[in-house]
Backbone bond lengths (Angstrom), bond angles and torsions (degrees), N, CA, C in turn:
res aa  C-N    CA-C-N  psi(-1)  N-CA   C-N-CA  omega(-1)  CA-C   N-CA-C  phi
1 X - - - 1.454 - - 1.520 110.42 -
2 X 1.429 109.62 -35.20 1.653 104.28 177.93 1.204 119.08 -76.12
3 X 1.630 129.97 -6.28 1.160 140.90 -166.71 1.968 89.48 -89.65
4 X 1.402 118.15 -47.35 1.397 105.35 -165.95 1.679 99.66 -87.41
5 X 1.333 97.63 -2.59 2.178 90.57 163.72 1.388 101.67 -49.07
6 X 1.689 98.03 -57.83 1.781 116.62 -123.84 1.942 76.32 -74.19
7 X 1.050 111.57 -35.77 1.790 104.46 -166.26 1.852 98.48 -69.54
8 X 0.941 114.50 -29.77 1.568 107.91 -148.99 1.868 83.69 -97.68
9 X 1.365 122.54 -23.16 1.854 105.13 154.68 1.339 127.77 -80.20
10 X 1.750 113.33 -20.62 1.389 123.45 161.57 1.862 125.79 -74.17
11 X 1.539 102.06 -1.12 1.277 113.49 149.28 1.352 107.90 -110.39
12 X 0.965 141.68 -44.30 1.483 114.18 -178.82 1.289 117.24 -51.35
13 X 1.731 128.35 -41.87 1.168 124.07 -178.34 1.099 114.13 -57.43
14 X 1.446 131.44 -37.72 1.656 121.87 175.43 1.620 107.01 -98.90
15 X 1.130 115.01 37.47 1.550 117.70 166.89 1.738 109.00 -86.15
16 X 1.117 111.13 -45.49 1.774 115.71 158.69 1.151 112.05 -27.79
17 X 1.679 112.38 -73.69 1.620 101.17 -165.89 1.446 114.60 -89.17
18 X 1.532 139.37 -19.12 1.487 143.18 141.58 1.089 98.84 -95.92
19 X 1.927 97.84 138.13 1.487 115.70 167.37 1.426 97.82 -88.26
20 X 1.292 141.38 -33.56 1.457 141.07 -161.15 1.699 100.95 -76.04
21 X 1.242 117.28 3.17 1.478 104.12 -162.03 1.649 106.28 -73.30
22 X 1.706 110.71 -32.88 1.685 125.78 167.73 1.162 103.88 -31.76
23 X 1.397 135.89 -29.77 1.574 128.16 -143.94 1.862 83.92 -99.89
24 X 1.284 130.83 -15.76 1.423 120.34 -179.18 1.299 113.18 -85.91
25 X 1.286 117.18 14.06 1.526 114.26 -171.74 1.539 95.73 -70.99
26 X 1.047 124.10 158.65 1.783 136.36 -169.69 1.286 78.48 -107.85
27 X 1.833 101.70 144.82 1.703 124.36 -141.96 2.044 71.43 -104.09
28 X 1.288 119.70 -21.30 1.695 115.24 -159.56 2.433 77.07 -63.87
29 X 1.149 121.64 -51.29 1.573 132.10 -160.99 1.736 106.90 -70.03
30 X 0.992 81.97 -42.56 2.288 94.52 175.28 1.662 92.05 -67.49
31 X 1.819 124.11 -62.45 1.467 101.39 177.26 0.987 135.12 -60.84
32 X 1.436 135.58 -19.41 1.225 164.66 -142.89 1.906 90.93 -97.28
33 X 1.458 109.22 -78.03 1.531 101.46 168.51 1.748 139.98 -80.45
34 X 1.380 87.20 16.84 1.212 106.87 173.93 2.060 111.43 -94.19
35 X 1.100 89.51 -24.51 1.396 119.42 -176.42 1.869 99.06 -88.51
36 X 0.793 135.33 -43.21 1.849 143.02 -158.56 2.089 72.40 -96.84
37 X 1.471 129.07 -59.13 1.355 102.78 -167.60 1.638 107.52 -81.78
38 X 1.188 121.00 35.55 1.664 113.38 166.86 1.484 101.30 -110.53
39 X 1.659 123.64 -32.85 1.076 123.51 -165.34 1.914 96.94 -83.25
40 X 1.303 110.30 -60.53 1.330 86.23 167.00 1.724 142.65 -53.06
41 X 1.282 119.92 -20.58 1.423 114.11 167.85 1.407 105.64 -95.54
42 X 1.331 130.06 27.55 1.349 131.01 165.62 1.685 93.91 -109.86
43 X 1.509 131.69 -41.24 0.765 115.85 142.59 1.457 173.37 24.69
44 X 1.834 95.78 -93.56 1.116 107.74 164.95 1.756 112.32 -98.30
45 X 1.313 128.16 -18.64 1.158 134.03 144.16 2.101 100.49 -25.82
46 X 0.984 127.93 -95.39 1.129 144.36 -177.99 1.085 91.40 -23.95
47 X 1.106 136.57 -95.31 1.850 165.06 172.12 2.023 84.33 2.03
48 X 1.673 114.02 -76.87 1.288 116.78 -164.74 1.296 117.44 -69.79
49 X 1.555 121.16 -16.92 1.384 136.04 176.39 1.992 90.57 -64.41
50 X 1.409 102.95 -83.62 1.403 111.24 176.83 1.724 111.08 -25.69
51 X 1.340 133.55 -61.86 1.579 123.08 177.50 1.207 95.18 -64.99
52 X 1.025 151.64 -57.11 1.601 134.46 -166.93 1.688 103.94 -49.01
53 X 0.878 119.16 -46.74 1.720 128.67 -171.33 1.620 91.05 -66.52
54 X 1.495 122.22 -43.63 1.616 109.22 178.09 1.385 111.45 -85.99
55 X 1.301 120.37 -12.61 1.448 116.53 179.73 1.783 110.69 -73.97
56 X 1.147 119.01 -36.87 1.302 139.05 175.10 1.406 91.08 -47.29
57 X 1.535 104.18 -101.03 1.624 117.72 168.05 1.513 128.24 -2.56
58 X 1.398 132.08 -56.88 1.267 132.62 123.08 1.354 136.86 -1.80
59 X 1.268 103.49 -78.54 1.711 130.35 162.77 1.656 108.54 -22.50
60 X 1.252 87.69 -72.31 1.790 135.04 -172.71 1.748 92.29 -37.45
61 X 1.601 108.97 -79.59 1.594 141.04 -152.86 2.051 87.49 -70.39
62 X 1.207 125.74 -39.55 1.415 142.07 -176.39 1.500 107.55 -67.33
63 X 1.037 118.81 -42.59 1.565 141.36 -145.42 1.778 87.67 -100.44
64 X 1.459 114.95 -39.22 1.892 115.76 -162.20 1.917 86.86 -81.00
65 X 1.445 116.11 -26.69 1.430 107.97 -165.22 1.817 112.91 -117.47
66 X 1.536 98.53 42.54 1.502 129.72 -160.96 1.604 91.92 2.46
67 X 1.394 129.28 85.71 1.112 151.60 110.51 1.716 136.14 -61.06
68 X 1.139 95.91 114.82 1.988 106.10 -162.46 1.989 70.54 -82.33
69 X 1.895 93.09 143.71 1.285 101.62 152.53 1.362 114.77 -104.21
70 X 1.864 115.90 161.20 1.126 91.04 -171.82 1.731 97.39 -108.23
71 X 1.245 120.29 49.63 1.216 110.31 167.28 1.555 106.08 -150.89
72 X 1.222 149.61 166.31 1.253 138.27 172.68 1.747 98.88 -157.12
């Protein structure tokens, strides 16, 4: 993993003077964080699924002790 740091700051540093240099990134480092951003927006998917399930619940527990919320 520290080996595709050290490449991906040894392209940024010559990203200034070539713009095409992005295009050398090794496709094994593009899947690699292409892969870390599926697991995180699967993630936070989960994450907002889960508060919706407590926001309900709320609702629910609010609603048995006729409590107005003040947001919906």
């Amino acid at each position: 993993m520290k080996q595709h740091i050290l490449r991906l700051e040894q392209i940024a540093d010559h990203s200034s003077s070539s713009p095409s240099s992005l295009l050398m990134i090794p496709t094994s480092v593009n899947t690699d964080l292409q892969t870390q951003a599926d697991k995180i927006e699967s993630s936070i998917k989960d994450t907002n699924n889960r508060l919706s399930g407590i926001y309900v619940s709320i609702a629910t527990l609010a609603k048995s002790f006729d409590a107005p919320l003040s947001e919906q």
